[in-house]
N, CA, C and O atoms as CSV, one atom per row, in Angstrom:
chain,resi,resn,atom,element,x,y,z
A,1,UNK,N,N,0.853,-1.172,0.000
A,1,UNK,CA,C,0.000,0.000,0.000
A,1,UNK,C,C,0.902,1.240,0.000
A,1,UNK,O,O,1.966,1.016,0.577
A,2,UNK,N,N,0.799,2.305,-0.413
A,2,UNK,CA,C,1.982,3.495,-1.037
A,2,UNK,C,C,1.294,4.450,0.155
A,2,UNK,O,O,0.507,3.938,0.951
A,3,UNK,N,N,1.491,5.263,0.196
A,3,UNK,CA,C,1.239,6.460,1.110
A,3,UNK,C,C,0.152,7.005,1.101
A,3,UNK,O,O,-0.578,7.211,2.070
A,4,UNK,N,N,0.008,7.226,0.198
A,4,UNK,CA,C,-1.765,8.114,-0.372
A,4,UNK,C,C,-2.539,6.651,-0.035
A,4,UNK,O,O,-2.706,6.610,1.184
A,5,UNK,N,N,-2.708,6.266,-0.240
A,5,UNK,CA,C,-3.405,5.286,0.095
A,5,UNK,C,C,-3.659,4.578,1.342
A,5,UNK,O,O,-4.699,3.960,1.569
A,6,UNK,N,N,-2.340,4.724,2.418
A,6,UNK,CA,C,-2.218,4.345,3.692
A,6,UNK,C,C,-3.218,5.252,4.481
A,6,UNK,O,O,-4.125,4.921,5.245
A,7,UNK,N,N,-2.776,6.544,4.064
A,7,UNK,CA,C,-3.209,7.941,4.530
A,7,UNK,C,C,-4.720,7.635,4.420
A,7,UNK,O,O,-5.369,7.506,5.457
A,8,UNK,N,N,-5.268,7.522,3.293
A,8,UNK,CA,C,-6.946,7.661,3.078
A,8,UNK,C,C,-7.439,6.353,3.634
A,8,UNK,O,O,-8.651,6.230,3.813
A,9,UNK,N,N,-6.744,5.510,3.882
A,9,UNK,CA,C,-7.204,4.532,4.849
A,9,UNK,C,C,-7.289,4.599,6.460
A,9,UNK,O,O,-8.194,4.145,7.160
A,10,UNK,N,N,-6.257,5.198,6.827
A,10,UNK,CA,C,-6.551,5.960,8.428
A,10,UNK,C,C,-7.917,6.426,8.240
A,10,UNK,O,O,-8.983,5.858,8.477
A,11,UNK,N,N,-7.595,7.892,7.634
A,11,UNK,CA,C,-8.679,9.025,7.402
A,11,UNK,C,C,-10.013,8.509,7.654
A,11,UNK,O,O,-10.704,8.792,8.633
A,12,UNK,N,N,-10.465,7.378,6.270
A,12,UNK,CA,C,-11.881,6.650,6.230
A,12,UNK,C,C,-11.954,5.975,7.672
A,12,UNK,O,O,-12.868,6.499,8.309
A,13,UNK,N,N,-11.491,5.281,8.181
A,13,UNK,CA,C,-11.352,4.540,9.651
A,13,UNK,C,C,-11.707,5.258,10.955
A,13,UNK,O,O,-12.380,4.832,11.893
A,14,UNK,N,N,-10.971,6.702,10.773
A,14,UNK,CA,C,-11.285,7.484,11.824
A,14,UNK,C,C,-12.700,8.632,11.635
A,14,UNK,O,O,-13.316,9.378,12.396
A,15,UNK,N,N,-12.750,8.395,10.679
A,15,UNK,CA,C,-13.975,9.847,10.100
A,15,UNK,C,C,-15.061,9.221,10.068
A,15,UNK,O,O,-16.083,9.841,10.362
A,16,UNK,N,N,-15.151,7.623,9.654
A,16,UNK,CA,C,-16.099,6.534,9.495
A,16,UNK,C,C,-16.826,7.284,8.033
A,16,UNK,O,O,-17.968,7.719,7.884
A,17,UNK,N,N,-15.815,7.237,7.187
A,17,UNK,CA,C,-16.261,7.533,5.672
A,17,UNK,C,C,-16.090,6.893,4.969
A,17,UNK,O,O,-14.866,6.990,4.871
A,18,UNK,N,N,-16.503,5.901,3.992
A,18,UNK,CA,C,-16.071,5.469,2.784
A,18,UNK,C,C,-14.799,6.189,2.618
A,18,UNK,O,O,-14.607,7.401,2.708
A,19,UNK,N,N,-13.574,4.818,2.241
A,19,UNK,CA,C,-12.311,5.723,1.467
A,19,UNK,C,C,-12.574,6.449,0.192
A,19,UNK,O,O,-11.821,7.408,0.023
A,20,UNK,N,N,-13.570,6.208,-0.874
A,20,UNK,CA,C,-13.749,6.675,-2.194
A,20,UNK,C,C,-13.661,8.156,-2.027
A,20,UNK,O,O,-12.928,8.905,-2.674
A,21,UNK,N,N,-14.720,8.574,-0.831
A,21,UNK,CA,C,-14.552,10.149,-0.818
A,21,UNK,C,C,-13.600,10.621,-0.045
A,21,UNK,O,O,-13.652,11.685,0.573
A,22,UNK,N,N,-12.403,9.585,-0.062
A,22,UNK,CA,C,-11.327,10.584,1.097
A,22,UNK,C,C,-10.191,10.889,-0.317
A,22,UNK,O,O,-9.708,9.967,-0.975
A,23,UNK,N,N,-9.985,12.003,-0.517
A,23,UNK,CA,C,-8.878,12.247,-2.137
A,23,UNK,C,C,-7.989,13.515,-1.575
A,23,UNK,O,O,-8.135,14.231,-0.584
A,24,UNK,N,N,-7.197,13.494,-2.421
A,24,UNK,CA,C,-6.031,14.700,-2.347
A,24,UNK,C,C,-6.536,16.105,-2.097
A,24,UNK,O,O,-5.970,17.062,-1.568
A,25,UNK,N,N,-7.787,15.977,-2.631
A,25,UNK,CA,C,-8.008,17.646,-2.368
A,25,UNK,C,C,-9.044,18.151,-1.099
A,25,UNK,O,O,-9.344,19.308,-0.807
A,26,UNK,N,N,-9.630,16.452,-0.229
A,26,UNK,CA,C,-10.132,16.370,0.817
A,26,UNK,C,C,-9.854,17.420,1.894
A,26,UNK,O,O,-8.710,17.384,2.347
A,27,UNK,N,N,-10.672,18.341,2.390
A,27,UNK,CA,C,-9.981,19.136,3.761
A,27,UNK,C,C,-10.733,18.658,4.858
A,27,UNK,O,O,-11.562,17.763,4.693
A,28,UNK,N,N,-10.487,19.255,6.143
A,28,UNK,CA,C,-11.285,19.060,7.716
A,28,UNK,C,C,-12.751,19.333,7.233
A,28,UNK,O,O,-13.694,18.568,7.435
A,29,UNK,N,N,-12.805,20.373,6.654
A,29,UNK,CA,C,-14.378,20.636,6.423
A,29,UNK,C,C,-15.344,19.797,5.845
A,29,UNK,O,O,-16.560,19.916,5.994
A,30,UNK,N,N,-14.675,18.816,5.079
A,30,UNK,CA,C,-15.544,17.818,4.753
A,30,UNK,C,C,-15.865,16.996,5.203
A,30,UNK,O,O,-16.617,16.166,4.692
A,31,UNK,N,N,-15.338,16.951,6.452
A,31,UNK,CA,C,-15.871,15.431,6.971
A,31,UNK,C,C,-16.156,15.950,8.869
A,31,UNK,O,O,-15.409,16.549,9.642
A,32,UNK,N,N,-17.314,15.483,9.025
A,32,UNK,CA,C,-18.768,15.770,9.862
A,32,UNK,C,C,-17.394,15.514,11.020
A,32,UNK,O,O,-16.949,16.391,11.759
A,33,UNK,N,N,-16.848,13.949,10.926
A,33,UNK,CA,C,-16.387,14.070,12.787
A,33,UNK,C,C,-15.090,14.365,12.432
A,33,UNK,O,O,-14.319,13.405,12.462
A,34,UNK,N,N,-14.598,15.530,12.073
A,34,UNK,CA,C,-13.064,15.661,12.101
A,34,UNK,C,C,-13.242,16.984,13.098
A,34,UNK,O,O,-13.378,18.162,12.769
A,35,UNK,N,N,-13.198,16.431,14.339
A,35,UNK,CA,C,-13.143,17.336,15.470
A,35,UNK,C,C,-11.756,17.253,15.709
A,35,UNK,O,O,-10.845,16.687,15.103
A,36,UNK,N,N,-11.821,18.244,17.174
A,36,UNK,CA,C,-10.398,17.890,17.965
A,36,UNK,C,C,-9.859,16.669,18.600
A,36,UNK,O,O,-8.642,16.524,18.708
A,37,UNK,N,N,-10.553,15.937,18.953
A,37,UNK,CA,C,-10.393,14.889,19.893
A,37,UNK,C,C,-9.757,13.792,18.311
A,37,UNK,O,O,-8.654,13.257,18.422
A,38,UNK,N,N,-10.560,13.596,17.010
A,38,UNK,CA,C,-10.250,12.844,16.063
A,38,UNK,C,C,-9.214,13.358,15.231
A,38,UNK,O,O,-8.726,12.695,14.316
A,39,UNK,N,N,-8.765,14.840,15.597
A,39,UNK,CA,C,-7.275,15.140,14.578
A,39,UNK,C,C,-6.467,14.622,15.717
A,39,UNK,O,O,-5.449,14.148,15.212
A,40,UNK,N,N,-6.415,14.421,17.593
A,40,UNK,CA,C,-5.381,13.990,17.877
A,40,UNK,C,C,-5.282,12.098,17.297
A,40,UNK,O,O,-4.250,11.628,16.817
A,41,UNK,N,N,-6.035,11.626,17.413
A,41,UNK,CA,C,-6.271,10.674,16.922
A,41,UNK,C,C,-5.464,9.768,15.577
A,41,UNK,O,O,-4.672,8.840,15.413
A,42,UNK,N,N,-6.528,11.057,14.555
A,42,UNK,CA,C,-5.324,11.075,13.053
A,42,UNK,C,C,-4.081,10.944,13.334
A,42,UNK,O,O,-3.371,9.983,13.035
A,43,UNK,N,N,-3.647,12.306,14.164
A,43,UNK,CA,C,-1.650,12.149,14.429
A,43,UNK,C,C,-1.429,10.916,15.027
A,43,UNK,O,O,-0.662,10.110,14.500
A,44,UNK,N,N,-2.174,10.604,16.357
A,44,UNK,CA,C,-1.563,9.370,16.715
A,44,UNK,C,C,-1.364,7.851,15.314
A,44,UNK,O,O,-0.387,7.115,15.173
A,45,UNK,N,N,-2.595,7.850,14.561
A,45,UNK,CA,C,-1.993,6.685,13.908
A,45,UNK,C,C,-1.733,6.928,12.846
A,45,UNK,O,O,-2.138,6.133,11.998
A,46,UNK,N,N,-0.879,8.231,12.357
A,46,UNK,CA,C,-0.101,8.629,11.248
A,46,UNK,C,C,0.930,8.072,11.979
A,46,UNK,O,O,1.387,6.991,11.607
A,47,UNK,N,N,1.437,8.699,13.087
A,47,UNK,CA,C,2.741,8.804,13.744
A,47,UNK,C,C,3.165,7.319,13.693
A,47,UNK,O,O,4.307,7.052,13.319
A,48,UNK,N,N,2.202,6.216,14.092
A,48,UNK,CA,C,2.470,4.914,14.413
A,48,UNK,C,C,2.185,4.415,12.977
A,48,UNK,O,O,2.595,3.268,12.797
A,49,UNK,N,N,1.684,4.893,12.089
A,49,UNK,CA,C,1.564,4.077,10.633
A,49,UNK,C,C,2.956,4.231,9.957
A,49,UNK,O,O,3.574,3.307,9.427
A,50,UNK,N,N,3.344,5.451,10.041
A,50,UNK,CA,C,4.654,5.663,9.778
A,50,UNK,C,C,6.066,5.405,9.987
A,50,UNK,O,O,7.069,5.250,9.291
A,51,UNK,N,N,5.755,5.421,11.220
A,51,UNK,CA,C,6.938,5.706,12.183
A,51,UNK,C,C,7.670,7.160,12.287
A,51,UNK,O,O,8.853,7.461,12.128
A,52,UNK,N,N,6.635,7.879,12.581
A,52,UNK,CA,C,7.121,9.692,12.910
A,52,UNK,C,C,6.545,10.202,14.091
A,52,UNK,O,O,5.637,9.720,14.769
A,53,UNK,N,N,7.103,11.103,14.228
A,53,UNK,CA,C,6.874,12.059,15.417
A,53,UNK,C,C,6.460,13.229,15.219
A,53,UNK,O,O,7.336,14.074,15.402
A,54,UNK,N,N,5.393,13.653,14.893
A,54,UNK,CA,C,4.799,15.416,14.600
A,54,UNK,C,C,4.964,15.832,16.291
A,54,UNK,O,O,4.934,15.227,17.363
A,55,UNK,N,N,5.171,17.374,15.776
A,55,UNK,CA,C,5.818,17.959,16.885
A,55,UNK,C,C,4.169,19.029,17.117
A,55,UNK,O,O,3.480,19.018,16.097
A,56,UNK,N,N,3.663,19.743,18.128
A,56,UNK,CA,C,2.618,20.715,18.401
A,56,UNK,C,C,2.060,21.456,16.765
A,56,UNK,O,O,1.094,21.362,16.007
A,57,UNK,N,N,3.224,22.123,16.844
A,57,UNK,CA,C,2.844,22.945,15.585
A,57,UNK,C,C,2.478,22.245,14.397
A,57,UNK,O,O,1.466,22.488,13.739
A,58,UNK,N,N,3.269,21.429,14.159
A,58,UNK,CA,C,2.762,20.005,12.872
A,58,UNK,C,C,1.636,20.053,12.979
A,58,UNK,O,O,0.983,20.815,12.266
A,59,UNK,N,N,0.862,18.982,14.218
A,59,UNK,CA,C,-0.400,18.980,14.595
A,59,UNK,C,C,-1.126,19.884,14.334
A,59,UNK,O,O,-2.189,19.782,13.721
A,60,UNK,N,N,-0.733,20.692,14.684
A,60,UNK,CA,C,-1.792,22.270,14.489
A,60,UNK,C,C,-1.895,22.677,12.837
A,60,UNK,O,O,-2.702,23.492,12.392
A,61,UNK,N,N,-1.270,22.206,12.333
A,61,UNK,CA,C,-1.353,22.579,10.900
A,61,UNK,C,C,-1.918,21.765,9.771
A,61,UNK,O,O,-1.887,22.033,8.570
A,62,UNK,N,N,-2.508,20.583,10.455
A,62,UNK,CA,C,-2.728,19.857,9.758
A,62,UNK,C,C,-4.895,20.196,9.324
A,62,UNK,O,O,-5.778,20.269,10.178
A,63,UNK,N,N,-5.044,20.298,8.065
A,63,UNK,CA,C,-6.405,20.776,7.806
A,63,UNK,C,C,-6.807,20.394,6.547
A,63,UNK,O,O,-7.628,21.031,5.888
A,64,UNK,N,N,-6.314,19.471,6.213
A,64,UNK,CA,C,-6.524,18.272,4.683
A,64,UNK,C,C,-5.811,17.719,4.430
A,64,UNK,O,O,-4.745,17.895,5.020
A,65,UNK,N,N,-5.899,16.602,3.315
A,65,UNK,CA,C,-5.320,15.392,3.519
A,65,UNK,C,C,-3.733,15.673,2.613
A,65,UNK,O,O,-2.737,14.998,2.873
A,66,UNK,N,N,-3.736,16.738,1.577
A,66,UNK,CA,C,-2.795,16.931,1.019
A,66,UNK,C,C,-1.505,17.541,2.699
A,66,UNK,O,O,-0.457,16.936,2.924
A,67,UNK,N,N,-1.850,18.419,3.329
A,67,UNK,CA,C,-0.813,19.124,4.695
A,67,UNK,C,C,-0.136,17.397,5.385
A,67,UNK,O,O,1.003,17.176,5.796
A,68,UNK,N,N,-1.412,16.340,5.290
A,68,UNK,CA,C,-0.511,15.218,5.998
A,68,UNK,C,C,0.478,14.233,5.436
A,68,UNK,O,O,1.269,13.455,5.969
A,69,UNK,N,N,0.138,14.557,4.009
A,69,UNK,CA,C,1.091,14.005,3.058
A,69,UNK,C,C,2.381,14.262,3.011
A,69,UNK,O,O,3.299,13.456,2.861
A,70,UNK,N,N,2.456,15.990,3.210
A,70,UNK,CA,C,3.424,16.957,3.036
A,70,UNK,C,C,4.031,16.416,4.169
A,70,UNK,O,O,5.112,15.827,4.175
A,71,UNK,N,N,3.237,16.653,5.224
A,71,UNK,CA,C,4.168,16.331,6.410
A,71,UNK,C,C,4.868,15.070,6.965
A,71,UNK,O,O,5.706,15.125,7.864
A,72,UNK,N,N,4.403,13.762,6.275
A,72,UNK,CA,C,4.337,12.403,6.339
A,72,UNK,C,C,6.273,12.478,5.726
A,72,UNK,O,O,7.342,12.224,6.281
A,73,UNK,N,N,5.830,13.019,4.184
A,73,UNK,CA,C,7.051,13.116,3.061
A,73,UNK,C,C,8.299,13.787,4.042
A,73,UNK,O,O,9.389,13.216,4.089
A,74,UNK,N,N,8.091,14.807,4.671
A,74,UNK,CA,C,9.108,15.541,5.600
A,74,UNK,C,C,10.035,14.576,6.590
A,74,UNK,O,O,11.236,14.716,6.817
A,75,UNK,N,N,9.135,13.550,7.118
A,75,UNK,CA,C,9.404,12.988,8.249
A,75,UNK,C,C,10.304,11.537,7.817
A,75,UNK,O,O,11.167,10.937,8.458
A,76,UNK,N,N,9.865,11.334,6.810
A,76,UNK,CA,C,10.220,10.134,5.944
A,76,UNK,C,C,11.654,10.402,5.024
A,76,UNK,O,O,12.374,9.530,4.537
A,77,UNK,N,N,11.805,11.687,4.959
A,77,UNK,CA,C,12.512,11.647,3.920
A,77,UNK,C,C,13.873,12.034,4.787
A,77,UNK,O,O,14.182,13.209,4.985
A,78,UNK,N,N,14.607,10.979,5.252
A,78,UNK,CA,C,16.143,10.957,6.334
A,78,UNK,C,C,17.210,10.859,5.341
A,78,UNK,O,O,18.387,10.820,5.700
């Protein structure tokens, strides 16, 4: 499974959405339970899908699915 794909598989899991409508140009606003309690959530099993560590501000910046990609690619790329 490649990244984009790992990613929209969290996403659908935690949002309880069909993956079809989770895509690159997906933001927070589209999806009903992307509260606070479910973006710490997201980070936690990015962090553990990955193997990364987002730092506060990361977290805080994250507001569609393209920002976790970006940030996934950052963390990955040693």
């Amino acid at each position: 499974m490649n990244t984009i794909e790992k990613v929209k598989t969290i996403i659908s899991g935690i949002m309880e959405v069909p993956i079809e409508i989770v895509n690159l140009h997906s933001k927070k606003n589209n999806f009903e339970k992307w509260d606070s309690l479910n973006q710490l959530t997201l980070v936690m099993e990015i962090e553990s899908a990955f193997g990364i560590s987002l730092n506060l501000e990361e977290m805080g910046q994250i507001n569609s699915v393209q920002d976790i990609l970006l940030l996934v690619e950052k963390h990955t790329k040693a």
